[in-house]
VEXVO-224719 format. One record per residue: y, x, z of N, C-alpha, C, CB in turn; residue in three letters. Coordinates in pm, whole numbers, plus 32768, in hexadecimal, padded with zeros to 4 digits. Glycine has a CB too. Example, Ala and Ser with C-alpha at 12.3 -4.5 7.8 and 13.67 -1.06 7.14 Angstrom:
# residues 2
7DC78527830C7E3E84CE830C7EB68528830C7E41846B8389ala/7F1F850582C47F96855782CA8003850A83137FC48580823Cser/
# end
This chain:
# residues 166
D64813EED7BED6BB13A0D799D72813A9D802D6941310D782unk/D737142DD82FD7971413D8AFD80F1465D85AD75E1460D965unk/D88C1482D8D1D8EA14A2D874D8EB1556D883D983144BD89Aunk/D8891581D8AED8731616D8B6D8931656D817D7C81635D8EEunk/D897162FD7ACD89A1651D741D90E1651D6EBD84C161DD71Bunk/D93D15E6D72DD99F1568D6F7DA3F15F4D6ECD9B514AAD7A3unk/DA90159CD66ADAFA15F1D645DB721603D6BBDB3315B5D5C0unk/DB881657D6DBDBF41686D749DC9216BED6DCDB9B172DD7BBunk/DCE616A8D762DD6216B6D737DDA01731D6F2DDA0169DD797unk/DE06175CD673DDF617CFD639DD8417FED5F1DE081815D688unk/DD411792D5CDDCB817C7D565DCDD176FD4E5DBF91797D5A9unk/DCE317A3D483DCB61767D407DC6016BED40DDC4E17DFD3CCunk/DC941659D3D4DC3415D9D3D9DBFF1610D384DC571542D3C5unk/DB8E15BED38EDB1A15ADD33CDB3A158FD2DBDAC31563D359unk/DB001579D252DB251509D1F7DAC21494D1A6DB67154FD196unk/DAEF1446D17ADA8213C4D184DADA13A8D138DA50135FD206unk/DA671323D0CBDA9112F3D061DA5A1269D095DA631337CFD9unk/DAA711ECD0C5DA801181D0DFDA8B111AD09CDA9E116FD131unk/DA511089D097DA54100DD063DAFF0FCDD0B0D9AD0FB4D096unk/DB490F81D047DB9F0F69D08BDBC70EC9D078DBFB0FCCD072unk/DC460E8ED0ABDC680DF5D0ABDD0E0E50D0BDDC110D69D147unk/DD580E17D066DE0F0E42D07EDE5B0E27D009DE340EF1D09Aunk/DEBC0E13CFEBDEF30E35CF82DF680EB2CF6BDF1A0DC5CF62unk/DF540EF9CFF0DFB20F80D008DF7F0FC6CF82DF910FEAD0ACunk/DFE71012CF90DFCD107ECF0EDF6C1116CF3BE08310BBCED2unk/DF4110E6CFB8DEBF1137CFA9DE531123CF82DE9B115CCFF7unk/DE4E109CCF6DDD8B107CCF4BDDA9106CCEB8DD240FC4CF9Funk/DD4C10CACE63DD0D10CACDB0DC9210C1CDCCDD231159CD3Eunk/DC851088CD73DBF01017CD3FDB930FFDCDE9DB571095CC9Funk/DC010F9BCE0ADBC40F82CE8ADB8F0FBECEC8DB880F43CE93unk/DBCC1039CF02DB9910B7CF68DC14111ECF76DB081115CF21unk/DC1A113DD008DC52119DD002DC1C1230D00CDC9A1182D048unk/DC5612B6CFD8DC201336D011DC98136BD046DBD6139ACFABunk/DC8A138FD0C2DCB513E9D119DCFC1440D0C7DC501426D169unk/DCD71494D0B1DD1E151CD07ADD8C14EBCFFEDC991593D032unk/DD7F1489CFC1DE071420CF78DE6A1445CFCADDFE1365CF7Dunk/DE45142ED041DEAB1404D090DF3114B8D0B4DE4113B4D136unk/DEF2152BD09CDF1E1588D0D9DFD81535D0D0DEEC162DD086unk/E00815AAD0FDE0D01578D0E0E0EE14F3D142E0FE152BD007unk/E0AE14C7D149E091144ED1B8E089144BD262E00E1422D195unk/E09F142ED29BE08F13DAD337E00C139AD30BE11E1351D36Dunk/DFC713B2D343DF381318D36BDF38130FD401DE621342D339unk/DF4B1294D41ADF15124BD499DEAD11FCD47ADF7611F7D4DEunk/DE1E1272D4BADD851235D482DD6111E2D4E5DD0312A4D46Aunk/DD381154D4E4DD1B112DD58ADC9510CBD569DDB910C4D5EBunk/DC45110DD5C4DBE710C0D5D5DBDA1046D626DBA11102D5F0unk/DB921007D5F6DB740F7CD67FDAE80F0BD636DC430EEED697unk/DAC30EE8D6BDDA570EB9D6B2DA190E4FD66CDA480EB1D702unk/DA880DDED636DA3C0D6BD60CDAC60D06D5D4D9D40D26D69Cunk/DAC20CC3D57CDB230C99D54ADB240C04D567DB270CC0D4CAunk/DBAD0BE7D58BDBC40B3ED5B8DBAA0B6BD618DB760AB1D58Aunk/DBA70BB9D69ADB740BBBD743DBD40BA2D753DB3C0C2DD7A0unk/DBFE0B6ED7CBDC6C0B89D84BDCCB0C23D80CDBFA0BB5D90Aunk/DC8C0C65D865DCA90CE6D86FDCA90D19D804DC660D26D8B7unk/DC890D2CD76EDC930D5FD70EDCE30D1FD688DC220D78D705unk/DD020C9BD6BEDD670C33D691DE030C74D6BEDD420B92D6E4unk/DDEF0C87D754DE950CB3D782DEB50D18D75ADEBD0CC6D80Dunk/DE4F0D7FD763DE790E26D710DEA20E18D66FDDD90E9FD70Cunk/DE5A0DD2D64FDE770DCDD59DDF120DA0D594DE060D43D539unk/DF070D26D5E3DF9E0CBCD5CAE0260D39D60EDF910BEED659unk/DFEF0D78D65FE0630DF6D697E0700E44D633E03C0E5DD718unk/E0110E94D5DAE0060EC2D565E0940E6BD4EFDF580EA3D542unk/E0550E24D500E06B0DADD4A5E1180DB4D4C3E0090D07D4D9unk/E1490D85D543E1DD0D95D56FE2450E01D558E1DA0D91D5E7unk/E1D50E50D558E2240F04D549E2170F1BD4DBE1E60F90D595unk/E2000EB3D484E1C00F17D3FBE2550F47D396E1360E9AD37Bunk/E2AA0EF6D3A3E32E0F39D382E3660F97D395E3730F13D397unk/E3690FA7D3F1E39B1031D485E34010A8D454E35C0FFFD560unk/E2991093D431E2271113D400E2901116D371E14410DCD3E1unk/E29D10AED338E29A10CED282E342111BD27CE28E1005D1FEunk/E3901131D2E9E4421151D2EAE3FF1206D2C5E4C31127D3C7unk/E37D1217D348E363125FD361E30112D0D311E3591231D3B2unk/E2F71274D29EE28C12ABD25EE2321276D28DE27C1325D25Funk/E1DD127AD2D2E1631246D33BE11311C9D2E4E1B111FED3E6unk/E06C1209D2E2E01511B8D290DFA811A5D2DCDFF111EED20Funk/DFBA112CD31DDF6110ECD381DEBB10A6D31EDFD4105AD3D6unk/DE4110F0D379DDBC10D5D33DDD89109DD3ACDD67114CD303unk/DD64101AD39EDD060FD2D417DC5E0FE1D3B6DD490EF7D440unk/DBF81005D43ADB811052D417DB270FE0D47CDB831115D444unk/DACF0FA7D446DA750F6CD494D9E30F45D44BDABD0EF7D4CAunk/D96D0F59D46ED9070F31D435D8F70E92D402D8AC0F58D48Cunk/D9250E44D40CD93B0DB7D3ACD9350DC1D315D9CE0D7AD3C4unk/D9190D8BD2DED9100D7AD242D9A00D60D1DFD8AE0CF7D22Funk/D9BA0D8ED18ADA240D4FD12FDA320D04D127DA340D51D0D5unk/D9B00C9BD138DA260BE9D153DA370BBFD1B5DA000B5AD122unk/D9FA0C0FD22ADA410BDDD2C0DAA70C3DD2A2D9E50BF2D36Bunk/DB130C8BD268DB6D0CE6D2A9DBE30C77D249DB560DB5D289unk/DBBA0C39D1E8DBFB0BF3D16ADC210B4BD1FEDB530BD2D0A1unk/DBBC0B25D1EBDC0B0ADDD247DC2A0AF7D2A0DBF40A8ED266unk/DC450B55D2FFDC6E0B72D37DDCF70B98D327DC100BE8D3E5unk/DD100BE9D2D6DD9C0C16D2AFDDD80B83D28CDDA10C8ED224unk/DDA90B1BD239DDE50AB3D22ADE140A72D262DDC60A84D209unk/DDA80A68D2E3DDD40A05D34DDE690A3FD392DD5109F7D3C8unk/DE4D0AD3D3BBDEE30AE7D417DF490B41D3C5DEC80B3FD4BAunk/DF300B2ED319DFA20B7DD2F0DFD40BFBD2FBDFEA0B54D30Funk/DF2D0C3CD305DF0F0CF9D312DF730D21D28DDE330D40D2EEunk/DFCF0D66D2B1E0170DACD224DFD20E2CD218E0CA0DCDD22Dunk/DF5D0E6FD268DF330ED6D252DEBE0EE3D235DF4A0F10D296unk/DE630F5ED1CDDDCA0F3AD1BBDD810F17D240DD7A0FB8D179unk/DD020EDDD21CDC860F1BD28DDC020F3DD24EDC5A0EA6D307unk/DBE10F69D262DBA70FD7D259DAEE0FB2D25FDBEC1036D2D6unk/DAA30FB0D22AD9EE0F64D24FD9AD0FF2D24FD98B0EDDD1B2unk/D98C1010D2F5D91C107DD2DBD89F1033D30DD9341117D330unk/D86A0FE7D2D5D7F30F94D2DAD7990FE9D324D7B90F68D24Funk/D7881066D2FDD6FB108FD349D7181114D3B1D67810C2D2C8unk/D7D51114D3CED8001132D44CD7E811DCD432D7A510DBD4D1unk/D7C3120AD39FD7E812B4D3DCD88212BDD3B1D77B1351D380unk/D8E912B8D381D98A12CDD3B1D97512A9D453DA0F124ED354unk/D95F1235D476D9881223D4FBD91512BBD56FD95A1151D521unk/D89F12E9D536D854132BD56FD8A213EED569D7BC12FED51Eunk/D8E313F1D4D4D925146BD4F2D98714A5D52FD938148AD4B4unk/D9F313FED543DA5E140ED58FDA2F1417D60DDABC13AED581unk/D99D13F8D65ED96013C3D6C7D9A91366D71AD9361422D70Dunk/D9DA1311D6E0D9FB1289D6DAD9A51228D6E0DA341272D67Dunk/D911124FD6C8D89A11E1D6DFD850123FD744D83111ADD645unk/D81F11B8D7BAD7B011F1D816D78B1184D88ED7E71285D85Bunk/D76311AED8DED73F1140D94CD7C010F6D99ED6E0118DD9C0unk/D7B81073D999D80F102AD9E8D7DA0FD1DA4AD85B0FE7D99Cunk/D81C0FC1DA9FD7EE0F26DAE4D8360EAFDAECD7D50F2DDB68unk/D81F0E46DAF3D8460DBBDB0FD7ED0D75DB5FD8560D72DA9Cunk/D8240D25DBE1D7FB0CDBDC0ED7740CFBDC6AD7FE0C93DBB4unk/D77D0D72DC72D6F90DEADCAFD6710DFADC35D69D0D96DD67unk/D6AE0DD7DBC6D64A0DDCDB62D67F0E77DB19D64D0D43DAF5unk/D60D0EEADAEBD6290F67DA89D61C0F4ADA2BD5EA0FD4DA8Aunk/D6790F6DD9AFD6550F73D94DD67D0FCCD8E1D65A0F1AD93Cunk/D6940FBFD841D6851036D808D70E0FE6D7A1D5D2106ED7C6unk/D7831015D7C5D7D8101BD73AD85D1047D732D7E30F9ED6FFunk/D8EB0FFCD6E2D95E103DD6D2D97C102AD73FD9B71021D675unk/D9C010A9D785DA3D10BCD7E4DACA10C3D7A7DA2C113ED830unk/DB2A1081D810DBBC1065D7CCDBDC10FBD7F0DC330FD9D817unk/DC01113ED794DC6511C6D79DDC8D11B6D712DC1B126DD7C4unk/DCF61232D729DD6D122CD6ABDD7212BCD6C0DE1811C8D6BBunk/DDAC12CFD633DDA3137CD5F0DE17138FD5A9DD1F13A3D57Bunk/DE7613D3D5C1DF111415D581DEFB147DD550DF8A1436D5DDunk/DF021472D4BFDF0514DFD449DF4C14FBD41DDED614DED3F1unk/DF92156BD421DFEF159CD3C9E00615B9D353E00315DDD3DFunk/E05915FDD2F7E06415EAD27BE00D164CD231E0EA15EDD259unk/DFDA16B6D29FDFA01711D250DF0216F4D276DFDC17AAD26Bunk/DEEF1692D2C7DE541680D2DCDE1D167DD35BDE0C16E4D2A0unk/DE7116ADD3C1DE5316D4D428DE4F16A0D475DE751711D444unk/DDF01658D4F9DE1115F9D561DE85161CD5D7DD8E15DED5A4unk/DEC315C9D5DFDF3A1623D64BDF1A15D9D6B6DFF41620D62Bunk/DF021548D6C5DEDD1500D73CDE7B148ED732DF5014CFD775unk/DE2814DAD7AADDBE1438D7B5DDCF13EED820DD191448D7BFunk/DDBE134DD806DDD31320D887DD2212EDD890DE65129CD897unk/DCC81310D914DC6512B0D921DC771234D978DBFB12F0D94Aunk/DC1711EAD984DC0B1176D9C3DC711144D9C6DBDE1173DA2Dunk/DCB71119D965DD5910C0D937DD431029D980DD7210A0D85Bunk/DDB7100CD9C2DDE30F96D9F0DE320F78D972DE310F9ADA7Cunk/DE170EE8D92EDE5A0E9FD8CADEE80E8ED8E2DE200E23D8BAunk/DEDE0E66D937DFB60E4BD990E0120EC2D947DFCC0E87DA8Funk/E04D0EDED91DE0C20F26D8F7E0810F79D8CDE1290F4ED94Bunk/E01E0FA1D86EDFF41000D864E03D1054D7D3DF690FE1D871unk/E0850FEBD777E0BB1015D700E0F9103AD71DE0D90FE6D6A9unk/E1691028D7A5E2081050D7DCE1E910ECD834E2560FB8D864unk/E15D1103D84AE1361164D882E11911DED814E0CA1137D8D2unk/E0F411C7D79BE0C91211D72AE1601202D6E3E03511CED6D3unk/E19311D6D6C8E2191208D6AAE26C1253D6F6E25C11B1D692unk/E283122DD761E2C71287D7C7E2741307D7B3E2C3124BD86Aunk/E20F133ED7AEE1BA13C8D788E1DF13F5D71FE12B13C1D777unk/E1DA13A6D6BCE22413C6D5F4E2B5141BD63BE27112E4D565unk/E2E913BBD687E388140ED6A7E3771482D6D8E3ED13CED713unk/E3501454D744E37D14FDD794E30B156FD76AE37614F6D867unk/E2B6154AD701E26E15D8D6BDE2CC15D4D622E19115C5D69Eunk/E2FF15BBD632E38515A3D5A2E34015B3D54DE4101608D581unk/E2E01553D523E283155ED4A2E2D314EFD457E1CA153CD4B9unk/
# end
């Protein structure tokens, strides 16, 4: 589960057909698939746990920019192993205008290698890492960011949309 495998920049994403929570015009019959998406920007972002600290501020930055992604075309997917009704109320509570995404049993998060060992508190353990994935219109990853700091991180992924003039 390390990221030896995991998708690198200029490669083709993967594609995955997930469980979803949104009312964007990407999710039909409550799921999105990837490859829908070609003609599109995706900003795929993973993160660990819904309602956290830290995965509260990234969404709500999401959440701030989401005008600025949609000027841009830009179709923001939050990806986390939580269930459809934790992602239903987590979108309720802070007014997610964008899907999220339930990979319950973590292989999306395992192909992006986005899932693997973490620590907290000097404790190891096994799950989502915050990174984010910039897809282009034809499929292609153009930029990954790993180990994402929540703080500006939407103003950081837009500023990238620009100057790769996608």
């Amino acid at each position: 589960m390390s990221n030896t495998t995991s998708v690198q920049e200029q490669q083709a994403a993967p594609d995955f057909t997930l469980p979803a929570v949104g009312s964007d015009d990407v999710v039909e019959n409550a799921q999105v698939h990837l490859a829908n998406l070609r003609e599109r920007i995706v900003v795929l972002y993973f993160y660990p746990k819904d309602d956290t600290p830290g995965c509260t501020k990234e969404a709500c930055s999401f959440r701030d920019s989401n005008h600025e992604m949609q000027k841009r075309g830009v179709v923001v997917l939050g990806v986390s192993t939580d269930t459809v009704d934790s992602h239903k109320n987590f979108a309720d509570k802070y007014g997610l205008p964008f899907p999220l995404l339930s990979d319950t049993d973590a292989v999306v998060s395992q192909l992006y290698g986005a899932y693997g060992e973490k620590s907290m508190y000097g404790k190891t353990y096994i799950g989502v890492n915050r990174e984010t994935f910039l897809i282009d219109q034809e499929g292609i990853v153009r930029k990954i960011w790993r180990k994402v700091k929540p703080d500006g991180h939407a103003e950081e992924v837009l500023a990238t949309v620009e100057a790769l003039h996608l």
